[in-house]
C-alpha positions in Angstrom: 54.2 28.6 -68.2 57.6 26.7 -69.2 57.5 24.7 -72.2 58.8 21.3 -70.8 61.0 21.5 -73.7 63.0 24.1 -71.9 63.6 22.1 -69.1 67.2 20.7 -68.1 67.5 19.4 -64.5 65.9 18.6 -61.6 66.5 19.9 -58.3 68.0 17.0 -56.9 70.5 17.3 -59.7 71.2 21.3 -59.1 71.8 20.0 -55.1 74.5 18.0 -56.5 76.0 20.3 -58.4 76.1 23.0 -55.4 77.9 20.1 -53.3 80.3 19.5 -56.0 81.4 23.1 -55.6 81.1 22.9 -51.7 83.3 20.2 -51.3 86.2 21.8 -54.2 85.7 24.9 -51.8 86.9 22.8 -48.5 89.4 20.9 -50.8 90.8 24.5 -51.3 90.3 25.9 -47.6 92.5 22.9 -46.1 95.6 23.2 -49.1 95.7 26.7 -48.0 98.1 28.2 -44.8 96.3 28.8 -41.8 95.0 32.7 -41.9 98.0 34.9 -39.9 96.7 37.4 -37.5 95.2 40.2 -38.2 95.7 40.1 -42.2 93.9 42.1 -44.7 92.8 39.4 -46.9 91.8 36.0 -44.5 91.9 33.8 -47.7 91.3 30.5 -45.9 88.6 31.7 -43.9 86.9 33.1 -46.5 87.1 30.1 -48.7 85.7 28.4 -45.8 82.6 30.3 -45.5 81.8 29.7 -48.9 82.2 25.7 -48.3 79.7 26.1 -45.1 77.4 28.4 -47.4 77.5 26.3 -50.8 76.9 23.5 -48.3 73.9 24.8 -46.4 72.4 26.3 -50.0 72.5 22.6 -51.2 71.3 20.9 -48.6 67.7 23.7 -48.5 67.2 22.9 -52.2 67.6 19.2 -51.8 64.0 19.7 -49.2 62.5 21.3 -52.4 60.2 19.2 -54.0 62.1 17.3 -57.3 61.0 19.9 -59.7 62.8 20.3 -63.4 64.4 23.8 -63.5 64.9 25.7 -66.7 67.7 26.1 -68.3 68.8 29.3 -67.9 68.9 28.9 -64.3 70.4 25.9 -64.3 73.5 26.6 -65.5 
């Protein structure tokens, strides 16, 4: 069992901080040049991905029940 001691954050607060980095990641995708064809390294469409990922990722954990989560996870 956790000591409560050990606890940091809840999960409502970890959602927020996954959004936080969702939304820098879209701030980045649209100050970056559209992807040209066929390049090696798609670097806005990647970046993109990430946004859409961090996004759905934070939106599951906010339907988790408002837990605390310790604090080597949380960070």
């Amino acid at each position: 069992m956790t000591d409560p001691d050990d606890l940091t954050m809840d999960t409502c607060d970890l959602a927020c901080r996954i959004f936080h980095i969702a939304n820098t990641l879209q701030t980045m995708a649209a100050a970056l040049p559209d992807d040209k064809e066929g390049c090696e390294v798609p670097t806005r469409c990647m970046v993109s991905f990430l946004a859409r990922m961090t996004e759905e990722i934070a939106e599951e954990v906010m339907d988790y029940p408002p837990t605390m989560v310790p604090k080597k996870e949380a960070r």
